[in-house]
N, C-alpha and C positions, 0 to 999 in steps of 0.2 A: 504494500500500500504506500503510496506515493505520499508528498508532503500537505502539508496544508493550500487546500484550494487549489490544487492541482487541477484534478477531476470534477469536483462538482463546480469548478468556471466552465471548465470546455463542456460540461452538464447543459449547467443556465446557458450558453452560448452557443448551442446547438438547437435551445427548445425555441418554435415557435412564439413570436409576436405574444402576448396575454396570458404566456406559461413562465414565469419566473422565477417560481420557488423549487427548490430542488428537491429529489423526492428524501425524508428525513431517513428512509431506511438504506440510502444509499451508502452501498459498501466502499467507495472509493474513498468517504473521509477518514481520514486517518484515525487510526484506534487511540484510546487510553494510551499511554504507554508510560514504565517506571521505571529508565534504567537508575536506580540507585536515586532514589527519589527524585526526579528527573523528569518530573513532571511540569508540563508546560501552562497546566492550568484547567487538566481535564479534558475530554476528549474535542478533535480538532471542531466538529461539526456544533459546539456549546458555542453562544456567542457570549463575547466579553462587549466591554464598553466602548461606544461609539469612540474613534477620538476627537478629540476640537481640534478647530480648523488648521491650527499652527501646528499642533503634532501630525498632522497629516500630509502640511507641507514638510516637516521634517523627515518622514517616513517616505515619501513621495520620489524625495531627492535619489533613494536610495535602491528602492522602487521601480522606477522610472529609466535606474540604469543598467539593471538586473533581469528586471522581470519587466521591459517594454511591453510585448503583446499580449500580456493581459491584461496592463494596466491598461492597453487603451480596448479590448473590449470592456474590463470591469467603469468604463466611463462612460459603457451605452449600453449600461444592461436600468432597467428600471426598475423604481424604487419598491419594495423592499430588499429584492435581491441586493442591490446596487450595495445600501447600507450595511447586508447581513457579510458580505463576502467583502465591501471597506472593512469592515473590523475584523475580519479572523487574518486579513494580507496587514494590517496595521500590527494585530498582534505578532504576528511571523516575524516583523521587525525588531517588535520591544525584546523575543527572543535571541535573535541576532545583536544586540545591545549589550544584553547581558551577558556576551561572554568576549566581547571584543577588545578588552584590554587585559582581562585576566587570561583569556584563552587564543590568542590570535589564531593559531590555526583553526581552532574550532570557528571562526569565524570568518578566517577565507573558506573554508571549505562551506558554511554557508551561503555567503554568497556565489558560490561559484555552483550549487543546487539550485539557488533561484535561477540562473541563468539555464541549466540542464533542464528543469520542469517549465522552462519558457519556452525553449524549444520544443520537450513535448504535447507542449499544450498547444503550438502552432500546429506544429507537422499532423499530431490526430487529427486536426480540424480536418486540415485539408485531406487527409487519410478517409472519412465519414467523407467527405463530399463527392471523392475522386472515383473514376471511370475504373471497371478490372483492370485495363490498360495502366493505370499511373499504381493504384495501388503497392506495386511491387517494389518500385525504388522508395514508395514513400514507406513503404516496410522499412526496407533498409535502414531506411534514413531516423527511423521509431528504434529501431532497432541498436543503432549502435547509440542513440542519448540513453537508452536503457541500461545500454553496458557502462557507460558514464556514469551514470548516477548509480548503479550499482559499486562501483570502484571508488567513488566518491564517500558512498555509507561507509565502506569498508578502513576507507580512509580516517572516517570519525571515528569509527569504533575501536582502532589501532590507537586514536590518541588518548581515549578514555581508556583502555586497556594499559597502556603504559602508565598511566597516571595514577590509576589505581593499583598497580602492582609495584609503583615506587610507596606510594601511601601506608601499604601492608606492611614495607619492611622499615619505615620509616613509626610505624602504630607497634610494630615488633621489639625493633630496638629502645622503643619507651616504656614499652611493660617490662623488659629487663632489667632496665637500668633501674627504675621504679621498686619490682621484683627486688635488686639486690640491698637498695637502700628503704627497706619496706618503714625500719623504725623512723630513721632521721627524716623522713619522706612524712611520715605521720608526724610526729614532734613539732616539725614544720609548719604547716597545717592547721595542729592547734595551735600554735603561738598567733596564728591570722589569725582565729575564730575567737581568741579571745583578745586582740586587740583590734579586730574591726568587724567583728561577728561572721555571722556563718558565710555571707554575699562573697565577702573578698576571696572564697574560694572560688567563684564561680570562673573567672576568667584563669584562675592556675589549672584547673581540672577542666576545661574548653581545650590549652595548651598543652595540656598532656595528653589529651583526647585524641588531638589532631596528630601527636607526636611535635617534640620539640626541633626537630632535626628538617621538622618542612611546615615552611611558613604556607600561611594557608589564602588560597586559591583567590580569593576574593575576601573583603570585609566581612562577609559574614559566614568565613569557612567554609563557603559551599563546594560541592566539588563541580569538577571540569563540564559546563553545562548544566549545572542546576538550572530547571526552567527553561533548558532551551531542547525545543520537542524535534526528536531525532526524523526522517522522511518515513523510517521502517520500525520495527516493536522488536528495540535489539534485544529481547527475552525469545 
């Protein structure tokens, strides 16, 4: 299953003049997915909130250089559609956002998906409308963005994979070292809770959580794509 708004645009922009809304049992919207809480905010096809008008030219920009030919049919589909699929292509951004300075890769290889799912949301167009005669190269041509965007997941999931297998032995080597100094480690501990109560523990035991040995991912320790919703349900 492809990414958000992939399919159910080339959906709504296949249906007939006075048919806009896509069908809700449509299998193409992307599932649930949780790699490692890794959640985007609940399944692709839930709508979130509209954005205002400035956030939408900042998402736009981005949008607009990535994923051209859907933005310009998502600019001639009518309203409700129009509003339902602006906000899940707004949300795809706020997810691309969120890992673009903590995770560069994870967010070239974003946008370089937007651009993979742009093309196949042209090429099927034209795939649906074409003669037996053309069908065959625009196979092809369906055919190798698939291989793309499949190389591409593969690509994210190698980076989340390293990153969690550095996390393990970095989470490994703090329970040791913890492990070996069990008393001074506690002693520790109580002298916070009795001079600034139990709270001041709360940010030493976050850092030992996370392992001392790797600073963590973002401000609020999340890991690599927290929040940012994969094209496929790497489970």
């Amino acid at each position: 299953m492809w990414a958000l708004c992939l399919l159910p645009l080339a959906a709504l922009a296949d249906q007939p003049a006075g048919k806009s809304d896509a069908d809700p049992s449509d299998s193409t919207v992307a599932p649930e997915t949780n790699p490692g809480n890794n959640d985007a905010g609940g399944r692709a096809g839930h709508r979130k909130s509209d954005p205002t008008d400035e956030q939408w030219r900042d998402a736009s920009k981005i949008l607009n250089q990535y994923s051209p030919k859907r933005m310009a049919v998502l600019s001639q589909l009518p309203d409700p559609a129009k509003q339902r699929l602006k906000s899940l292509m707004y949300g795809r951004y706020l997810a691309l956002t969120k890992v673009q300075e903590s995770f560069p890769q994870l967010y070239q290889n974003g946008l370089q998906r937007l651009t993979i799912e742009d093309n196949l949301f042209d090429l099927r167009r034209q795939f649906v409308a074409a003669n037996p005669a053309a069908k065959a190269a625009l196979r092809t041509g369906l055919r190798k963005q698939v291989k793309d965007l499949f190389e591409n997941v593969q690509d994210d999931r190698q980076v989340r994979i390293t990153w969690m297998k550095s996390r393990v032995v970095d989470l490994q080597k703090q329970h040791d070292l913890d492990e070996q100094n069990r008393e001074s480690v506690i002693d520790q501990q109580l002298k916070e809770v009795i001079r600034s109560g139990p709270n001041a523990l709360d940010r030493d035991t976050r850092r030992r959580g996370n392992g001392s040995a790797t600073p963590a991912p973002n401000s609020d320790g999340a890991s690599p794509g927290e929040g940012f919703q994969p094209t496929t349900n790497p489970q």
